[in-house]
C-alpha positions in Angstrom: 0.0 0.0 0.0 1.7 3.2 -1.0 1.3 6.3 1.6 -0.8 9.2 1.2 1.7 11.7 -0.2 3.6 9.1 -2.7 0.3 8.3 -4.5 -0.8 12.1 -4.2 2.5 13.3 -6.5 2.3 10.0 -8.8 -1.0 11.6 -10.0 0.6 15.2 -10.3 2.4 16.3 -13.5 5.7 18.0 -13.1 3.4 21.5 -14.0 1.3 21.0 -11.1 4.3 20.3 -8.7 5.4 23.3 -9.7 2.6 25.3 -8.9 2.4 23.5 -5.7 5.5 25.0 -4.8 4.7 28.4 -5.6 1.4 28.2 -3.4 3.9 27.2 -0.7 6.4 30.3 -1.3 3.3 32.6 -1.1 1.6 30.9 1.4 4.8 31.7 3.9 4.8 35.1 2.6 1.0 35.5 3.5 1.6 33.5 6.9 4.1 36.3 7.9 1.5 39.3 6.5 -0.5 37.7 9.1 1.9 37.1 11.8 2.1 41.5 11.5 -1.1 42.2 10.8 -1.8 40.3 14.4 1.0 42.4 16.0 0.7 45.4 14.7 -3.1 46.9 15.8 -1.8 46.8 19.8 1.1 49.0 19.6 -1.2 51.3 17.2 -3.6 51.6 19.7 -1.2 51.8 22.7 0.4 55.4 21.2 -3.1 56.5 20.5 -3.9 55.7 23.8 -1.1 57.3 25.2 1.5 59.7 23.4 4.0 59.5 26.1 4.4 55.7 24.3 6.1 56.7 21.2 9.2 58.4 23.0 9.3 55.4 26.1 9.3 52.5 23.1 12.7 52.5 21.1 11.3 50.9 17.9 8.9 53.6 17.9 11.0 56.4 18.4 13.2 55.5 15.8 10.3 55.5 13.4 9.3 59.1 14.6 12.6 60.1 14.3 13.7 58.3 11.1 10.7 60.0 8.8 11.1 63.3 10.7 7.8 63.9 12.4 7.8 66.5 15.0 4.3 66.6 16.2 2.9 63.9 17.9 -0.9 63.7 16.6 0.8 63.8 12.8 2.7 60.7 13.7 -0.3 58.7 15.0 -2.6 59.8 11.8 0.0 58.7 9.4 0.6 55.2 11.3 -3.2 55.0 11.3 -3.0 55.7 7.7 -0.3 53.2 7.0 -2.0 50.3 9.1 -5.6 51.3 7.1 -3.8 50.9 3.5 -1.5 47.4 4.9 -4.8 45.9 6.3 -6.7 46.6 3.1 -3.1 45.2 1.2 -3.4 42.6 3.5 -7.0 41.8 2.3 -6.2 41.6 -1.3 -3.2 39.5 -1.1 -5.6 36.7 0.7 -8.3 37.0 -2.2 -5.3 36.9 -4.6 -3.8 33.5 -2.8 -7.4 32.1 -1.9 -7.5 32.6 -6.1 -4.6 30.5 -6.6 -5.6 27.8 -4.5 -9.2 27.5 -6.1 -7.9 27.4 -9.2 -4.9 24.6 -8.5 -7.7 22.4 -6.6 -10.6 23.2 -8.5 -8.8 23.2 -11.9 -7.6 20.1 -11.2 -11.0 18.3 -12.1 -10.8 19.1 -15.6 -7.2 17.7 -16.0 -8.0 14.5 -13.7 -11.0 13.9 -15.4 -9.7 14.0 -19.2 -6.7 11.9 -18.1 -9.0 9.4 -16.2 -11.3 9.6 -19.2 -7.9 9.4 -21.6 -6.8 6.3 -19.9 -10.0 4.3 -20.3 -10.2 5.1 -23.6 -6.4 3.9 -23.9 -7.1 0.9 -21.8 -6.5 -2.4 -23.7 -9.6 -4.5 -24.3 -8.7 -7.1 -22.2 -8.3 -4.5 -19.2 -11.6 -3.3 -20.4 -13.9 -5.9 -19.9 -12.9 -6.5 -16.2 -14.3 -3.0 -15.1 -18.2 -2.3 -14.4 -18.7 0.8 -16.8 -20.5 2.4 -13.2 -17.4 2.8 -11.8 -15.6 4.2 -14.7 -18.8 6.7 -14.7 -18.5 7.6 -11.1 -14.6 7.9 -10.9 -14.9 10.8 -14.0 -17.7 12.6 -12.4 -17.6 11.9 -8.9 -14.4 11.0 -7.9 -12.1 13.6 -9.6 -14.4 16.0 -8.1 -13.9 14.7 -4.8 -10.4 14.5 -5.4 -10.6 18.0 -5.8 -11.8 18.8 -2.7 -8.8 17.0 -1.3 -6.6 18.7 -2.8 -8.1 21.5 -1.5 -8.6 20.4 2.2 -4.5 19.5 1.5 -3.7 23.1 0.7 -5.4 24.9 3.6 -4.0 22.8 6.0 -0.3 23.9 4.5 -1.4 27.4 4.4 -3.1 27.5 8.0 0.2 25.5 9.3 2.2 28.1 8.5 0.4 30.8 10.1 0.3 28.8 13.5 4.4 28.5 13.3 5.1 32.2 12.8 2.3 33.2 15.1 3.1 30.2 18.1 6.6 31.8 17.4 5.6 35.1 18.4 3.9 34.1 21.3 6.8 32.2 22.7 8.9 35.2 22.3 6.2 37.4 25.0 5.8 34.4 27.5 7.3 30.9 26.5 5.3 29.5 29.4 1.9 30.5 29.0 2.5 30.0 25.7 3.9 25.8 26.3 1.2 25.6 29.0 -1.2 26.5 26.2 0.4 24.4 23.8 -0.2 21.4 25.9 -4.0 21.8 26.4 -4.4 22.6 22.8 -2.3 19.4 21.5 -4.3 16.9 23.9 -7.5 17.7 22.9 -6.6 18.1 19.1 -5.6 14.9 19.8 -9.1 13.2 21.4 -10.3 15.2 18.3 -8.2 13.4 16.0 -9.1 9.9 17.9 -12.9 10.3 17.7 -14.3 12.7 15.1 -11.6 12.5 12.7 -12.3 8.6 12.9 -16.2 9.0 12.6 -15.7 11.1 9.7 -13.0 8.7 8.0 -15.6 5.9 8.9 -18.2 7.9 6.8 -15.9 8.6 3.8 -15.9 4.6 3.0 -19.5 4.4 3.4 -19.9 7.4 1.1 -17.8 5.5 -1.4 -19.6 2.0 -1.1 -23.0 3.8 -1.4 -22.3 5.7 -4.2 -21.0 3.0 -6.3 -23.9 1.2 -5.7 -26.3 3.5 -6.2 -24.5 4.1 -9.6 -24.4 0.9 -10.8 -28.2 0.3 -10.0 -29.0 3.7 -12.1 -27.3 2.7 -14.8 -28.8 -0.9 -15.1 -32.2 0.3 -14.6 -31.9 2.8 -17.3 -29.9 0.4 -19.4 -33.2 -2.3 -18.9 -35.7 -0.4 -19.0 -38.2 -1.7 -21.4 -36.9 -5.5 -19.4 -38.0 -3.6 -16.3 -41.5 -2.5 -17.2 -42.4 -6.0 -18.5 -41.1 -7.5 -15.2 -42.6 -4.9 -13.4 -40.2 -4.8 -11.0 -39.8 -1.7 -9.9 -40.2 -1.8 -5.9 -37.2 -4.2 -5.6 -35.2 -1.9 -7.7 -36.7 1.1 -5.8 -35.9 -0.7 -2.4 -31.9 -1.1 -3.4 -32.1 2.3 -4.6 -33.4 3.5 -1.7 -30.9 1.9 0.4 -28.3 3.1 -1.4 -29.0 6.5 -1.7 -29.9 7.2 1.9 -26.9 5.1 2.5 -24.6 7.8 0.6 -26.7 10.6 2.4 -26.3 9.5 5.5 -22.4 9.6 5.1 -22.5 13.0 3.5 -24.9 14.4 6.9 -22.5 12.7 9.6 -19.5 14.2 7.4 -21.1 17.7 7.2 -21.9 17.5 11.0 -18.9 16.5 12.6 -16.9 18.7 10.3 -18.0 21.7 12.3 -17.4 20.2 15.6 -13.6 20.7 16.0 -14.4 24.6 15.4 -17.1 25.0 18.0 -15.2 23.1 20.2 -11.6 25.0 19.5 -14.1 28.2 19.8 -15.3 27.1 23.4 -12.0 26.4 24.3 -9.9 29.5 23.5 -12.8 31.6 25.4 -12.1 29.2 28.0 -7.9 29.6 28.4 -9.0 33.4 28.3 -11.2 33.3 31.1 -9.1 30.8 32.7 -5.7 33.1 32.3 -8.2 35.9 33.8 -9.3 33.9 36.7 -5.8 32.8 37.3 -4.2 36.5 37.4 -6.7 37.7 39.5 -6.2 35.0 42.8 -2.8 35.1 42.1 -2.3 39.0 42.6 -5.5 39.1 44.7 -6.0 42.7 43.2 -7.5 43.9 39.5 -5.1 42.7 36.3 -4.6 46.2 34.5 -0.9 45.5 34.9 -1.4 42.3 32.7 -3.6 43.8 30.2 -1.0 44.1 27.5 0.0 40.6 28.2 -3.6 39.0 28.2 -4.8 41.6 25.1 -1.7 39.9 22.6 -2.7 36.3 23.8 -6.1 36.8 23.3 -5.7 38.5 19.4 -2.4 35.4 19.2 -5.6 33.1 20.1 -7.9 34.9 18.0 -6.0 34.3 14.6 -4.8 30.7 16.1 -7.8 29.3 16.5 -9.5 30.0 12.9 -6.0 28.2 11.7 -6.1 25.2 13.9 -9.4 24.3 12.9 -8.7 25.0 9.3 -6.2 22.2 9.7 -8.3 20.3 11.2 -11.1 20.7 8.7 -8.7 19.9 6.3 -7.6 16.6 7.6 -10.9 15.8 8.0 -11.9 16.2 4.2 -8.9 14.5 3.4 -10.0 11.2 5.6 -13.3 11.3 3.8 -12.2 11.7 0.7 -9.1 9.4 0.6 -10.9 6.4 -1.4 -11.1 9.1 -3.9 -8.1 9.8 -4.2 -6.8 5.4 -3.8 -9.7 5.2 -7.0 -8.3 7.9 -9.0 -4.3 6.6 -8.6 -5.0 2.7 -8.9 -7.4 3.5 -12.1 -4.4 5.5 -13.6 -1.5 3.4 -13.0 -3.8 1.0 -15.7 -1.1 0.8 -19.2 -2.5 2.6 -21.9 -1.9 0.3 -24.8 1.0 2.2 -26.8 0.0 2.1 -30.2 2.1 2.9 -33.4 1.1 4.2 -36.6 2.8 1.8 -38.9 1.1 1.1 -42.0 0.4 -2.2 -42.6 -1.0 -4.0 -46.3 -3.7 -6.6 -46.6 -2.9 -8.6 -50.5 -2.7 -12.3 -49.4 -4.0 -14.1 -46.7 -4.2 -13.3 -42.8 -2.3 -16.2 -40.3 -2.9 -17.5 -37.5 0.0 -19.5 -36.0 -0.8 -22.3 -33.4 -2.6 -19.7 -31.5 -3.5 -20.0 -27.5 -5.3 -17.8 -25.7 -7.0 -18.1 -22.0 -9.1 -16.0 -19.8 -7.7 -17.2 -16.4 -5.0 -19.2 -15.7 -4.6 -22.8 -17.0 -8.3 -22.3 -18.3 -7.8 -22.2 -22.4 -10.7 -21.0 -24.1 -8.7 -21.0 -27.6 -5.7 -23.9 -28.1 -3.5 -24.1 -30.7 -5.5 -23.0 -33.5 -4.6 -22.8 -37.3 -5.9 -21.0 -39.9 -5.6 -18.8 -43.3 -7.9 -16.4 -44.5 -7.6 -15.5 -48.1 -7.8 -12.0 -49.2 -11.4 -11.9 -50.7 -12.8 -14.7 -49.1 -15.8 -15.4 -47.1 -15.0 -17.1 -44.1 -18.1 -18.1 -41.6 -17.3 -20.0 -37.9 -19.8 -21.9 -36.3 -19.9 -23.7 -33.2 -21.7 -24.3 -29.5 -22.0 -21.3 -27.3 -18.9 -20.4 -25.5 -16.9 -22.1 -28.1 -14.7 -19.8 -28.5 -15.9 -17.9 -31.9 -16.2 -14.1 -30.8 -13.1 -14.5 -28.8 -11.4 -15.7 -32.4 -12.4 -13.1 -33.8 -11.7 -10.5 -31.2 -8.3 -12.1 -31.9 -8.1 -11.2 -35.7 -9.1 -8.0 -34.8 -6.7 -7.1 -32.8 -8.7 -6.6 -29.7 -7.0 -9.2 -27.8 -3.2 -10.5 -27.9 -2.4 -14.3 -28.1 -1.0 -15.6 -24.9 1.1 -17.8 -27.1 1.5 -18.2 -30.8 1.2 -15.5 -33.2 -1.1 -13.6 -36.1 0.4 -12.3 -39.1 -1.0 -10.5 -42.3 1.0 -10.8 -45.4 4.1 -12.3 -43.2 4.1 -9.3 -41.3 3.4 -9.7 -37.4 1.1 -8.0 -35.5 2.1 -6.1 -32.6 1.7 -2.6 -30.9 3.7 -1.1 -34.0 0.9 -2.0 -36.8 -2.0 -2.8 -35.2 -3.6 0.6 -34.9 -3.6 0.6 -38.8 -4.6 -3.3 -39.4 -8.1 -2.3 -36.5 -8.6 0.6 -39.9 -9.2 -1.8 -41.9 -11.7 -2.9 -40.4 -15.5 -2.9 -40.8 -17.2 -4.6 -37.6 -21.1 -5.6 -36.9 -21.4 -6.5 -33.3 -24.2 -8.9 -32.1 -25.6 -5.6 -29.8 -25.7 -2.4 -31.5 -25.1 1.0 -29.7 -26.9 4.2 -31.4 -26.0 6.9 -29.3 -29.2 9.3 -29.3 -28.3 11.8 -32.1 -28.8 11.5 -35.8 -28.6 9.0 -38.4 -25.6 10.6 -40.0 -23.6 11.1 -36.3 -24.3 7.3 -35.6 -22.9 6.5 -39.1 -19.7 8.4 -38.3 -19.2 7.5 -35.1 -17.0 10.3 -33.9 -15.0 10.6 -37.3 -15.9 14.2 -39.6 -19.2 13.9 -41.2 -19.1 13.4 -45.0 -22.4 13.3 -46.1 -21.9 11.7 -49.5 -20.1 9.0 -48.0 -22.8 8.6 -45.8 -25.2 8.6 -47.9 -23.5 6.0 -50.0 -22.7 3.7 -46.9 -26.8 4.3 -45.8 -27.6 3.2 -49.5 -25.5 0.0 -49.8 -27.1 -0.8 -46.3 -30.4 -0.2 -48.0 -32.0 1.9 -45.4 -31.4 5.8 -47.2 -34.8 5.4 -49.3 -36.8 4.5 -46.4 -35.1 7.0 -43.6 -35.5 9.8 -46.6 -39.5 9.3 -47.0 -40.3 8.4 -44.0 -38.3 10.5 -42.0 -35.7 13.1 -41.9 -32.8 11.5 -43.9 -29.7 11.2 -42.6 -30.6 13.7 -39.7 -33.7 11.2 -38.6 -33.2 11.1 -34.7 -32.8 7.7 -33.5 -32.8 8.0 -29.8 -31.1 6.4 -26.6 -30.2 3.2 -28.0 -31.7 3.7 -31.4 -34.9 2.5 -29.5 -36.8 5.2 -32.1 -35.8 2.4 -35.0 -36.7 -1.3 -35.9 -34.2 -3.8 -34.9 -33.6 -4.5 -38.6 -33.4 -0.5 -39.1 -30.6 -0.6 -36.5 -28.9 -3.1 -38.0 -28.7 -1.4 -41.7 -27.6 1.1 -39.9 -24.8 -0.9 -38.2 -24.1 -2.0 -41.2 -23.6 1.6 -42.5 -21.5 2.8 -39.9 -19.1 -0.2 -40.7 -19.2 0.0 -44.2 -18.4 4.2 -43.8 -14.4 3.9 -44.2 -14.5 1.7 -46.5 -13.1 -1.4 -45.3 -11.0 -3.6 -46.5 -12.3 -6.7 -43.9 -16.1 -6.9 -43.0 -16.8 -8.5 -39.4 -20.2 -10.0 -38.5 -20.2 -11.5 -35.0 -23.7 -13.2 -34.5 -25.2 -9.5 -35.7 -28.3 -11.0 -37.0 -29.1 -13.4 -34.3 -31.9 -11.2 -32.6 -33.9 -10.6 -35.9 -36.1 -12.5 -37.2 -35.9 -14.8 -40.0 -37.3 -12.8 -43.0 -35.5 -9.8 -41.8 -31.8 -11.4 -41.1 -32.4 -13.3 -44.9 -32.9 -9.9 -46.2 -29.6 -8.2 -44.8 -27.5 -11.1 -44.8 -28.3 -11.1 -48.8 -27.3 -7.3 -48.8 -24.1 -8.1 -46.7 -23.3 -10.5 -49.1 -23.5 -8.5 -51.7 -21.7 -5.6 -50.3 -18.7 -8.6 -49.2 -18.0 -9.4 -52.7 -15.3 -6.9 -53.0 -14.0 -7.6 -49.4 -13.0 -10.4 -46.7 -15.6 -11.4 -45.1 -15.4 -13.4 -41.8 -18.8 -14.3 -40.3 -20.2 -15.6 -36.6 -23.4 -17.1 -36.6 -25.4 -19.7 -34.7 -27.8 -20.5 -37.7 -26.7 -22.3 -40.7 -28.8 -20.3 -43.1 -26.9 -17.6 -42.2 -23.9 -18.7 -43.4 -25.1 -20.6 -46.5 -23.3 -17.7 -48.6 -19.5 -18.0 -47.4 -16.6 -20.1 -49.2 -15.6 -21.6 -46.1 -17.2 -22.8 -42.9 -15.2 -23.7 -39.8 -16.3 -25.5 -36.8 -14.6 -24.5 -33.8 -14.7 -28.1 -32.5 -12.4 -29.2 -35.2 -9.8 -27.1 -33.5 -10.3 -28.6 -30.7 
């Protein structure tokens, strides 16, 4: 398990530690600002009070006398003058720092998220299919956010810590044993504090987490099953679990937001406390009134003053970083995944693809795939069959390049595939899964798939599907809506357009694994003889569990033979 602080700077680029440094440089600056804006006001009032007091105090006199006053009242408006304009000085400089540290933290959400989003997107297919797309969801929204407000909670605790040194310093300097005897109460009971609410509250972070992935992942299954959940009419379970887990994750957030103010009002009742203790104290000590002490008692109260605000800053900031850590243990582990490192190298498709006493396996010393070997002719039509879990859309996830052989090896024209060519062999690609995804946009964005929209080629791609005649008379064309998961459309309509979006860059390979097995029989005859037709001039490799489906390919292969 790798501490706080190592796994906090893994996730920082070298730009950010840089500015981390700088907040620190300012924040000592600002921490000292402070340290004099706390000393300052008494002596100010003390010469106001009394005039006599600029000519008994060295420092002072040496002010009077270094910028040449000669009348006392002068000298008092132009130090009042001077403290106004440092104070207001003093004011801006916070806003300004207060600035910097929003935008470090908070800017930090957009960078976290694209990169967490960047590395999903870079993960490799293998990676892929072992994470619930819910947490993926929740670590981009929710998580970097949090970790935001770590950050955050991290910086004012650095700020505030600096304050308490030059200010404790201070303090020492008047009375170094009021100011250890103080020391001592305040570190014991920041201590029960850390013991019991800073526990509760790191307690609470971990149920935050556990309820908020749930409720996530029920959202997103609901949603995703709808039209399964009406029919089922199952709505109170789901309704129960979500309930669960949503009060679940607002009960973390209220005992969070609760405690989080205790270590204030309890700092608060305890400075007035030491005052009125220190008060009591003086008084049966002397046995008289403490006017002699005043001075004394009026720096430790403002020293307490401006300490107190800062100790419970710290604290608050501790506190947010307890119950936000998983946050931040989600955000490191999800991107220390690999990114696949992919090359461009071209890579040319005029003979046969290979595949080489290929093994592959899920888990260990469980082979789903043994030795297999095969050619596939440029130009010809290739169909696998076989019993479910076979082992046919992990072949051709294989082919694809969407997994690596554990052992053995594929090769296209003699050349290997590896991370140097097989971003260009995936482009020549055109792939028909069994479930299609329609985003809810238009025709002509679903075609595309987040490549530039050409609408010729669209058009052209949407005719050879043979779906543009019907989506231009009875809809919109190519800008017909389709809806969440093209639920607008026919399953056959889907599927042309499936077909459409695969056939859009003009691939050299066309993919079909078990694409028409939810159709119906007319309506998979009808687009396998228009995929057919649209193969002739490419390689086609087909998955299907009926034989009629296949009835058009050169060559059928039964996975059991392989066996």
């Amino acid at each position: 398990m790798k501490p706080f602080f190592v796994k906090l700077f893994s996730i920082l680029t070298v730009h950010d530690k840089k500015f981390l440094a700088l907040l620190i440089v300012i924040s000592i600056a600002v921490s000292l600002i402070e340290m004099v804006g706390v000393g300052a006001i008494l002596p100010f009032i003390s010469v106001a009070g009394n005039f006599s007091t600029i000519h008994s105090t060295p420092y002072i006199e040496s002010l009077y006398r270094f910028f040449g006053f000669t009348d006392d009242i002068d000298f008092v408006i132009a130090l009042g003058m001077v403290l106004l304009a440092f104070y207001f000085l003093r004011s801006l400089l916070n806003l300004g720092y207060f600035y910097l540290l929003a935008k470090f933290s908070k800017g930090r959400y957009h960078l976290l998220a694209y990169r967490l989003f960047e590395n999903y997107l870079g993960m490799s297919y293998r990676n892929f299919i072992d994470k619930n797309s819910a947490d993926l969801s929740k670590a981009i929204i929710n998580e970097a956010q949090n970790m935001t407000t770590l950050v955050s909670g991290l910086l004012l605790m650095l700020s505030e810590v600096f304050v308490v040194i030059f200010i404790y310093s201070a303090m020492l300097y008047i009375n170094w044993k009021i100011t250890l005897l103080l020391s001592v109460i305040l570190v014991v009971n920041a201590f029960l504090l850390i013991m019991t609410v800073s526990r509760a509250i790191k307690k609470a972070g971990v149920s935050r987490e556990e309820h908020q992935k749930k409720f996530f992942e029920i959202i997103q299954s609901s949603l995703g099953n709808f039209k399964m959940m009406k029919l089922t009419s199952n709505t109170q379970t789901i309704l129960e679990q979500f309930d669960h887990a949503s009060s679940g994750y607002a009960q973390a957030n209220i005992r969070n937001e609760t405690l989080i103010h205790f270590p204030r009002l309890f700092l608060e009742a305890l400075g007035f406390g030491i005052i009125i203790f220190m008060v009591i104290y003086l008084v049966y000590k002397y046995q008289t009134d403490i006017s002699g002490a005043l001075p004394l008692i009026s720096m430790f109260v403002l020293g307490l003053y401006r300490l107190m605000p800062s100790a419970n800053r710290i604290l608050s900031g501790y506190n947010q970083i307890l119950f936000f850590k998983s946050s931040l243990d989600i955000i490191h582990n999800d991107l220390m995944y690999d990114a696949e490192k992919l090359q461009e190298v071209p890579i040319t498709f005029n003979r046969s693809i290979q595949l080489d006493h290929v093994h592959f396996e899920y888990d260990e010393a469980k082979p789903v795939l043994n030795n297999i070997n095969l050619s596939i002719a440029k130009g010809d039509s290739v169909a696998f069959i076989g019993e479910s879990g076979s082992g046919k859309s992990t072949l051709i996830d294989l082919i694809i390049g969407l997994y690596r052989p554990k052992s053995g090896s594929i090769s296209v024209d003699g050349v290997l595939l590896d991370e140097r060519n097989i971003k260009a062999w995936r482009n020549k690609i055109g792939y028909i899964p069994q479930t299609i995804y329609l985003f809810d946009g238009t025709v002509a964005q679903n075609v595309a798939f987040g490549k530039p929209i050409n609408t010729v080629k669209i058009q052209e791609s949407l005719a050879q599907a043979n779906i543009l005649e019907f989506l231009e008379h009875q809809h919109e064309g190519i800008h017909t809506l389709v809806g969440e998961g093209g639920i607008k459309l026919s399953g056959g309509q889907r599927q042309r357009i499936a077909i459409a979006r695969a056939l859009y860059n003009d691939p050299e390979i066309l993919v079909l694994d078990e694409a028409t097995s939810a159709l119906d029989t007319d309506t998979e005859a009808k687009i396998m003889e228009e995929i057919y037709r649209i193969g002739k001039t490419k390689t086609l490799i087909v998955i299907a569990h009926r034989l009629s489906t296949i009835e058009g390919c050169k060559y059928h292969y039964n996975l059991a033979d392989f066996k």
